[in-house]
C-alpha positions as CSV (number, residue, x, y, z in Angstrom):
1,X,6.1,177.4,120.9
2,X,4.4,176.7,124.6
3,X,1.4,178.2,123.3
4,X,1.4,176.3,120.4
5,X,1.6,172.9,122.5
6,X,-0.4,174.0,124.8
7,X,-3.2,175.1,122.3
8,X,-2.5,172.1,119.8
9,X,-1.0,173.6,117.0
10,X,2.1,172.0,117.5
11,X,1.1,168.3,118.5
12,X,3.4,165.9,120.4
13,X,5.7,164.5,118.3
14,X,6.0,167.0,115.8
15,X,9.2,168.0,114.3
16,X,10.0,171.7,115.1
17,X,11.9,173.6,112.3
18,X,15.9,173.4,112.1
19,X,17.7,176.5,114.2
20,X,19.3,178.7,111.0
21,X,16.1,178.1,109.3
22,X,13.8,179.8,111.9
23,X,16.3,182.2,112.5
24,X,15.7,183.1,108.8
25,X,12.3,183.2,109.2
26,X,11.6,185.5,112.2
27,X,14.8,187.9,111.5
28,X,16.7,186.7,114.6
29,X,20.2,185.6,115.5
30,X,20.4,181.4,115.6
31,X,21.7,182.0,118.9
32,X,18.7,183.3,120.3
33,X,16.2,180.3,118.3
34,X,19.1,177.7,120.2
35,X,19.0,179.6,123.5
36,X,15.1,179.4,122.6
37,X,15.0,176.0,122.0
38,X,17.5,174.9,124.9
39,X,15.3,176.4,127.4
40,X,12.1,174.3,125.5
41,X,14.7,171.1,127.0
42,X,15.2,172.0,130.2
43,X,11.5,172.5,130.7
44,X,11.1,169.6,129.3
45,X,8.5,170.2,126.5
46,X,11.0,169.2,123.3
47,X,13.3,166.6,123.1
48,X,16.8,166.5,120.6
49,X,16.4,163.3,118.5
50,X,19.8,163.6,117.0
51,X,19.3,163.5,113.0
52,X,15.7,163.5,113.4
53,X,15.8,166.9,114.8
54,X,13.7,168.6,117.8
55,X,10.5,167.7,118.6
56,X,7.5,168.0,121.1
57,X,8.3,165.2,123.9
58,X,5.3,162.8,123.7
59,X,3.8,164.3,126.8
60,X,5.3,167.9,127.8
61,X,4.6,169.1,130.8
62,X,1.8,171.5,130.0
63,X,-1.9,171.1,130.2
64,X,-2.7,170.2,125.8
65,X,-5.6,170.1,123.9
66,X,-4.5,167.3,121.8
67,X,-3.2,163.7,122.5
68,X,0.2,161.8,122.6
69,X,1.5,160.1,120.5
70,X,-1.2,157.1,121.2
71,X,-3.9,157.4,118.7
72,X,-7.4,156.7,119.8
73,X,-8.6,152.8,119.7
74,X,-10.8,152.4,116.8
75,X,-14.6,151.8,118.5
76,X,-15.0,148.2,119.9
77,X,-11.2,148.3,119.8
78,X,-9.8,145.7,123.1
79,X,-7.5,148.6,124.9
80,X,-4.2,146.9,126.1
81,X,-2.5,149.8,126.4
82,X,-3.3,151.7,129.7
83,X,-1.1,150.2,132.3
84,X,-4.2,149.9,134.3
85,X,-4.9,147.2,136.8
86,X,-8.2,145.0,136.3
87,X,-11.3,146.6,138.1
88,X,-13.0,143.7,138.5
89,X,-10.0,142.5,140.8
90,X,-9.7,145.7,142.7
91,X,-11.4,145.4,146.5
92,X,-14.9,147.1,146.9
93,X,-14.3,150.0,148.8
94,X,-17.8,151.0,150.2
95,X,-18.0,148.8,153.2
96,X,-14.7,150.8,154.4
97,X,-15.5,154.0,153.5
98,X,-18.8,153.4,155.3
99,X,-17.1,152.3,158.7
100,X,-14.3,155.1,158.6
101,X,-17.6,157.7,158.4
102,X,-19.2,156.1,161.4
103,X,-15.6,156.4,163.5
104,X,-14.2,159.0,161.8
105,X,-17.4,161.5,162.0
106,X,-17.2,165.0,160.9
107,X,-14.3,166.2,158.7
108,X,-11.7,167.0,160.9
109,X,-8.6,169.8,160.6
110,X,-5.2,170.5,160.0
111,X,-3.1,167.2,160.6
112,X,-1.3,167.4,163.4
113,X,1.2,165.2,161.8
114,X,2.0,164.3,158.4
115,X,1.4,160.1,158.6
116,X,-0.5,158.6,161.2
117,X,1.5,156.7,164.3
118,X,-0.7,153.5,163.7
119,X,-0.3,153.6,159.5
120,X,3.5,154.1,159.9
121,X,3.5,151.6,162.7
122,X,1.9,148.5,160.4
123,X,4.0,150.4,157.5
124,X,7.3,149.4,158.9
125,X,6.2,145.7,160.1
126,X,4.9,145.3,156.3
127,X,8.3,146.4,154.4
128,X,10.5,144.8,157.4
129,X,8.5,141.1,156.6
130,X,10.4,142.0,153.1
131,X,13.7,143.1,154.4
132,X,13.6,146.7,154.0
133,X,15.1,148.7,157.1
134,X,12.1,151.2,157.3
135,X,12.9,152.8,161.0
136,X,12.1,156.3,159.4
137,X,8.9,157.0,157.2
138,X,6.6,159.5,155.5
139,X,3.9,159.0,152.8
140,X,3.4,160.9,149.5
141,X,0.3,161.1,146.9
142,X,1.6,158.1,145.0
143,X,5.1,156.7,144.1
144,X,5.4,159.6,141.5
145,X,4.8,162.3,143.4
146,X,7.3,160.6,146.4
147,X,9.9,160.3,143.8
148,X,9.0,164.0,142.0
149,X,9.9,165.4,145.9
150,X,13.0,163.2,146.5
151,X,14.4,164.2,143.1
152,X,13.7,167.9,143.5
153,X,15.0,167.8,147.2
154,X,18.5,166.5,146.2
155,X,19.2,167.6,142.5
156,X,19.7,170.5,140.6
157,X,18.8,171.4,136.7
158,X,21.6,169.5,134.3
159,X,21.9,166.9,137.1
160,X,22.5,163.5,135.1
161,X,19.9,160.5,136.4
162,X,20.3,156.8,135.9
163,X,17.0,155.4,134.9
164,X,16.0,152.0,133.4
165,X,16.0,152.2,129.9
166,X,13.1,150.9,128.5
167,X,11.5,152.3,131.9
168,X,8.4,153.9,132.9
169,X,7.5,156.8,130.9
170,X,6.1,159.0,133.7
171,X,9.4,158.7,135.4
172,X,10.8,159.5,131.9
173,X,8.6,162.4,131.5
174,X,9.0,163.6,135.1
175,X,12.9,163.8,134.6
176,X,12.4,165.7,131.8
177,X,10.3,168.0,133.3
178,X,12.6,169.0,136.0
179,X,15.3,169.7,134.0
180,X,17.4,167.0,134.5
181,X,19.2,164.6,132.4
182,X,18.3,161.0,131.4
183,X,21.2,158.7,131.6
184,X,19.8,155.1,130.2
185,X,20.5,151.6,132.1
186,X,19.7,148.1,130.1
187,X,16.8,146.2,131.5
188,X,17.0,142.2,131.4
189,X,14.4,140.0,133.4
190,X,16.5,140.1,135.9
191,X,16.2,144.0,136.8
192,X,19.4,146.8,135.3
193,X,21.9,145.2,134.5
194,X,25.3,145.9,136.5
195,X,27.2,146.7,133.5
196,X,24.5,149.2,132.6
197,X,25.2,151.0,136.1
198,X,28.8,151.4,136.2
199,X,28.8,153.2,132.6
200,X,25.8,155.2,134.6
201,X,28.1,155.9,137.3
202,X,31.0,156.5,135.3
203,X,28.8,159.2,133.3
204,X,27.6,161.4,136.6
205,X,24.7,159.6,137.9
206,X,23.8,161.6,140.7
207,X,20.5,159.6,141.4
208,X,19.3,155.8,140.5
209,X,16.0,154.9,140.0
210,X,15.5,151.0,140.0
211,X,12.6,149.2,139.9
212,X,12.1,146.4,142.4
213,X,9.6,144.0,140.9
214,X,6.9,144.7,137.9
215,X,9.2,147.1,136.2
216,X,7.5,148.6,133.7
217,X,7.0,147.9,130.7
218,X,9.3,145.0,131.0
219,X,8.4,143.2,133.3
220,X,11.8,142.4,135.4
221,X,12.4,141.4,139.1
222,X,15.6,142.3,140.6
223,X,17.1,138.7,141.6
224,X,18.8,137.8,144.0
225,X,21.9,137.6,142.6
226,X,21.5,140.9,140.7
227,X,20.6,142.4,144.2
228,X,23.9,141.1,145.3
229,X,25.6,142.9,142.2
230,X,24.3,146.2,142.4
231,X,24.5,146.3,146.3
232,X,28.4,145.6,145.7
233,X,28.4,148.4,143.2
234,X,26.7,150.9,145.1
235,X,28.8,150.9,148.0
236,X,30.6,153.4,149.0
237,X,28.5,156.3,147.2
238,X,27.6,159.1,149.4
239,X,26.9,161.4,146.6
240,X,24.9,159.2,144.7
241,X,20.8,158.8,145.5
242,X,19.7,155.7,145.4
243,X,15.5,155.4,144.9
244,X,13.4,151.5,144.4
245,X,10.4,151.9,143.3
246,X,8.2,148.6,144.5
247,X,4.6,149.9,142.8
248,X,3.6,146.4,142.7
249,X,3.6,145.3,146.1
250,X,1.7,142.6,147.5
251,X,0.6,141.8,143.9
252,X,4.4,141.0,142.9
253,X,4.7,137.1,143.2
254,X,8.3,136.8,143.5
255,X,10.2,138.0,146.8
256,X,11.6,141.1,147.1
257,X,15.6,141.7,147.0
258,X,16.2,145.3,148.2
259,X,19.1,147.6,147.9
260,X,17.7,149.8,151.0
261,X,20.8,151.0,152.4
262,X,23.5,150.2,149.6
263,X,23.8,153.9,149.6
264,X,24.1,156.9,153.0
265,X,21.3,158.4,150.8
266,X,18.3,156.0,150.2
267,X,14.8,156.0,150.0
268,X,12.8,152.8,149.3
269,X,9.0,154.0,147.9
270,X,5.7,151.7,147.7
271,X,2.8,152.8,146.4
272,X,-1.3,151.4,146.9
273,X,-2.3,152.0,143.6
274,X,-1.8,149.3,141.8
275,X,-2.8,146.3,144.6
276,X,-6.2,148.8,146.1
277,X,-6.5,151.1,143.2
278,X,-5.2,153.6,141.1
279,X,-7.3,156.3,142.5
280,X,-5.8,155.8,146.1
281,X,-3.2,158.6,145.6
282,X,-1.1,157.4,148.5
283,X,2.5,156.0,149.1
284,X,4.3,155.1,151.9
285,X,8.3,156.3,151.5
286,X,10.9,154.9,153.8
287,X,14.7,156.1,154.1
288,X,17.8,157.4,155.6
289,X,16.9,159.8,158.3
290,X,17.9,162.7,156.4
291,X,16.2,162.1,152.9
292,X,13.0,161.3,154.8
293,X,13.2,164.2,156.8
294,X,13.7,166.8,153.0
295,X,10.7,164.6,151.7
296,X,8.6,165.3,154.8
297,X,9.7,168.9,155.0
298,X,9.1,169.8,151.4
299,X,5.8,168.7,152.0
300,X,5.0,170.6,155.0
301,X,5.8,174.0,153.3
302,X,3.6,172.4,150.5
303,X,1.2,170.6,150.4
304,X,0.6,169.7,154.1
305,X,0.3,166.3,154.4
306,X,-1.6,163.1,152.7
307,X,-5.2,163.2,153.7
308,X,-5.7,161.3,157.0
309,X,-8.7,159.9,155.9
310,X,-7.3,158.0,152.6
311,X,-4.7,157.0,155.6
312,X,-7.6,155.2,157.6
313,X,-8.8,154.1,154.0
314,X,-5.8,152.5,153.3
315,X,-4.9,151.2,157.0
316,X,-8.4,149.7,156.8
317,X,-7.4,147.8,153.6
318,X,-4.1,146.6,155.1
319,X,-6.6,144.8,158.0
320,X,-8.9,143.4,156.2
321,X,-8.2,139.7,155.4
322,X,-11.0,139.6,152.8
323,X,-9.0,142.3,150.9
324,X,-5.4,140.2,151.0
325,X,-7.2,137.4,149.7
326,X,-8.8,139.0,146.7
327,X,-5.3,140.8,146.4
328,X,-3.6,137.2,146.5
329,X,-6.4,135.9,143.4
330,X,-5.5,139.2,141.5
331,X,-1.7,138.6,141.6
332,X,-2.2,134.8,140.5
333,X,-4.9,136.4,137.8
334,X,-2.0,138.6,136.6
335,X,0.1,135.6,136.8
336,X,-1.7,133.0,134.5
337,X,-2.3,135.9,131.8
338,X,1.0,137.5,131.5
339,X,2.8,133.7,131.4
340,X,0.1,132.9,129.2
341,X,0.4,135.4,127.1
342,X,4.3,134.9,126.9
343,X,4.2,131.4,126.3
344,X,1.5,132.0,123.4
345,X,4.3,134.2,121.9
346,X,7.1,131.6,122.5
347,X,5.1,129.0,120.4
348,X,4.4,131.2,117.7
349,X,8.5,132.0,117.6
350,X,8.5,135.2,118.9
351,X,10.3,136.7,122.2
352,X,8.4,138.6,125.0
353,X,9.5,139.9,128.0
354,X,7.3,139.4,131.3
355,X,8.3,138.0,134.7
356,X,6.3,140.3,137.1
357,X,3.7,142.6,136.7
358,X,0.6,143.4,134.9
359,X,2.5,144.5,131.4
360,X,4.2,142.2,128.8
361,X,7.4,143.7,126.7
362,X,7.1,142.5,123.0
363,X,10.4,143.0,121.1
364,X,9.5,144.4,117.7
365,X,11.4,145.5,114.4
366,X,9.1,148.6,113.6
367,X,7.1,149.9,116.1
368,X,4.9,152.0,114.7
369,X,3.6,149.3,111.7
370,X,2.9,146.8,115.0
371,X,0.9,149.1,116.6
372,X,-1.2,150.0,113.4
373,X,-2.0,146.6,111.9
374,X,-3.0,145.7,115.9
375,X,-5.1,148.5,116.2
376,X,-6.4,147.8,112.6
377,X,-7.3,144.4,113.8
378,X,-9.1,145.7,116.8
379,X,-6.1,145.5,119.5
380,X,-4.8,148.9,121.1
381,X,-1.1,148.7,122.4
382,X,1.3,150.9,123.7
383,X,4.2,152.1,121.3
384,X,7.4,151.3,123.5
385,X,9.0,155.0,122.1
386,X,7.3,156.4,125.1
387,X,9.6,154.3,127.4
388,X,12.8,154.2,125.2
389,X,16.1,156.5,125.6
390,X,18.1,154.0,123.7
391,X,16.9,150.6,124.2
392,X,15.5,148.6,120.8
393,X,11.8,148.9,119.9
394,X,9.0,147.3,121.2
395,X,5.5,147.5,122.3
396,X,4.1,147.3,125.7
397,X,0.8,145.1,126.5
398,X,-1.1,145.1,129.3
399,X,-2.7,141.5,130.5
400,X,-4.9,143.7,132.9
401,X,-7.5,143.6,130.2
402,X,-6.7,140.4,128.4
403,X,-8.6,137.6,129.6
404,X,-7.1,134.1,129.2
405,X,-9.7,132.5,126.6
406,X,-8.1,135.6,124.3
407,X,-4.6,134.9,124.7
408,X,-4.5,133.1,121.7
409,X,-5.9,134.8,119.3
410,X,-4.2,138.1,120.7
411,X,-0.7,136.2,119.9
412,X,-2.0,135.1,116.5
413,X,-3.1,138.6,115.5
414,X,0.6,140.0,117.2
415,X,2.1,137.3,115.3
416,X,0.2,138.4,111.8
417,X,1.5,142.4,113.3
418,X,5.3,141.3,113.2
419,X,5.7,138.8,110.3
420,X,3.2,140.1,108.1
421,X,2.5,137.4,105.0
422,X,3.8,138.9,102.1
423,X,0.6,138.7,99.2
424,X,1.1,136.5,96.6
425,X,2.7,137.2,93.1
426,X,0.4,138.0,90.8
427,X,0.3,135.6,87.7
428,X,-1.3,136.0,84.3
């Protein structure tokens, strides 16, 4: 069954065949097609959909020859559906690249350390402006990958794992892949909801992953007062791992309420990628003194260390006042289309979800007839069952390639996607 994912003959989403009737089929025990298809789950390449039966996960963890579950836009298609940011807002990165050669010089050798003193150094005054307690640091090759090593460092196979639920699909797929289990937590503008914890906590949890601001696809900012909530809930959990994912950074334009320390085991991740570019495989990952110090050490018997020249790269960004401006113009870019886009959808009498962020959550009844009469009408969006354990359906939009003069006639053409207009009755 690998080999048939991996080769395509078995595409994501499709249906494998019931246990007793494969068993029938190749002559074999149904123990031994359920042992089979229980080790297919703990790698993470099929998923049990209840009544609906096993099937390929949307994106297993094996390199495929064929596509998710996201069909192709049609040519001359608008493509909302990446989760990319806008390239035309991302800062030029020649003029750095061109000073760090001429200080820099010839490519140097093994890194001495894993982060540089002076990136960790403006790394700590950066998170402390926002209240996290950053005294110990490392950096990884992106949020993912940070979270990928604290996960692996601190968990075992079978280990349950709160996640927001809709949430971020990597993170769903990574979870997946590591053998461990998915526990859902409701989303509302406001971040997970507190309820949505303790039934998490109640159920196992031994790791939370919240997103700080941006969460995608939905949108939500933890607030204040839900900061307050969760921080109250969290206490007193030394076996549990709290993780905040803050992907967004400086293009988040609401302040940030951490949880950084709710927990004796914490770690508190921020990523370039979004604000500098998605290509800049580098975040900084602050913590506890002992979870930083399994993060830096798994790296050290692994992959070394982040290069030290995307370091300067990056540290060179952080300087550079031009870049925080155009930064700042990106974030209020973000801003008018996501509201705008929102509001559009208000008027028009439907609900979307989008408070931070570059992505806008559109509640939906069917998914999959949304996303065909948009992409019939020359608008590619994201199906939300990539994000979903349990939440309701919707589709995710990203306002990175929506420019404002569209908005409207993107909400008219969502409208039209939702409430279809029934045709009229024939009459003789």
């Amino acid at each position: 069954m690998e080999t048939g994912i991996r080769t395509g003959a078995l595409a994501p989403g499709d249906t494998l065949p019931a246990v007793r009737a494969l068993a029938t089929e190749l002559a074999v025990s149904p123990a031994t097609v359920a042992r089979a298809y229980q080790e297919l789950r703990q790698r993470g390449l099929v998923v049990t959909a209840g009544r609906h039966g096993t099937r390929v996960r949307p994106r297993p963890p094996v390199a495929t020859r064929r596509a998710g579950l996201m069909p192709p836009p049609l040519p001359g298609a608008r493509d909302l559906s990446g989760g990319q940011p806008d390239s035309r807002l991302l800062p030029p990165l020649g003029p750095h690249l061109a000073a760090l050669a001429a200080e820099v010089g010839p490519p140097g050798g093994y890194a001495a350390t894993a982060v540089l003193p002076e990136l960790a150094d403006a790394a700590r005054q950066r998170l402390a402006a926002d209240g996290v307690p950053a005294g110990e640091i490392t950096v990884t090759g992106g949020a993912l990958d940070g979270i990928e090593r604290l996960l692996a460092a601190h968990l075992r196979p079978g280990d349950p794992v709160a996640v927001e639920d809709p949430g971020w699909a990597n993170l769903l797929d990574l979870v997946a892949a590591l053998g461990l289990r998915a526990v859902g937590v409701p989303v509302d503008d406001d971040g997970p909801t507190a309820p949505g914890v303790r039934a998490a906590l109640a159920a196992g949890a031994r790791a939370l992953v919240v997103t700080s601001r941006a969460q995608n696809p939905t949108g939500a900012a933890v607030s204040a007062g839900r900061a307050e909530e969760l921080r109250t809930l969290l206490a007193g959990r030394p076996d549990l791992l709290l993780i905040e994912d803050d992907h967004a950074a400086e293009l988040a334009r609401v302040p940030l309420h951490p949880l950084a320390g709710a927990t004796p085991n914490w770690a508190f991740v921020r990523s370039v990628s979004k604000p500098y570019g998605p290509d800049l495989r580098l975040a900084v990952l602050a913590g506890d003194e002992a979870t930083v110090a399994r993060v830096a050490g798994r790296a050290r018997v692994g992959a070394g260390w982040v290069s030290t020249v995307l370091q300067r790269l990056v540290l060179a960004l952080w300087r550079d006042p031009a870049t925080a401006d155009l930064v700042r113009r990106a974030a209020e870019s973000y801003e008018r289309r996501r509201s705008g886009l929102v509001d559009a959808l208000a008027a028009r009498g439907l609900t979307a979800h989008g408070r931070t962020g570059i992505n806008v959550w559109v509640p939906v009844p069917d998914e999959t007839v949304v996303v065909t009469a948009l992409r019939d009408a020359g608008w590619s969006v994201a199906p939300g069952a990539l994000n979903r354990i349990a939440a309701d359906p919707g589709v995710r939009v990203t306002v990175s390639s929506l420019d404002e003069a569209d908005l409207a006639s993107f909400a008219d053409a969502v409208t039209r996607a939702v409430r279809p207009v029934a045709p009229a009755a024939y009459t003789a």
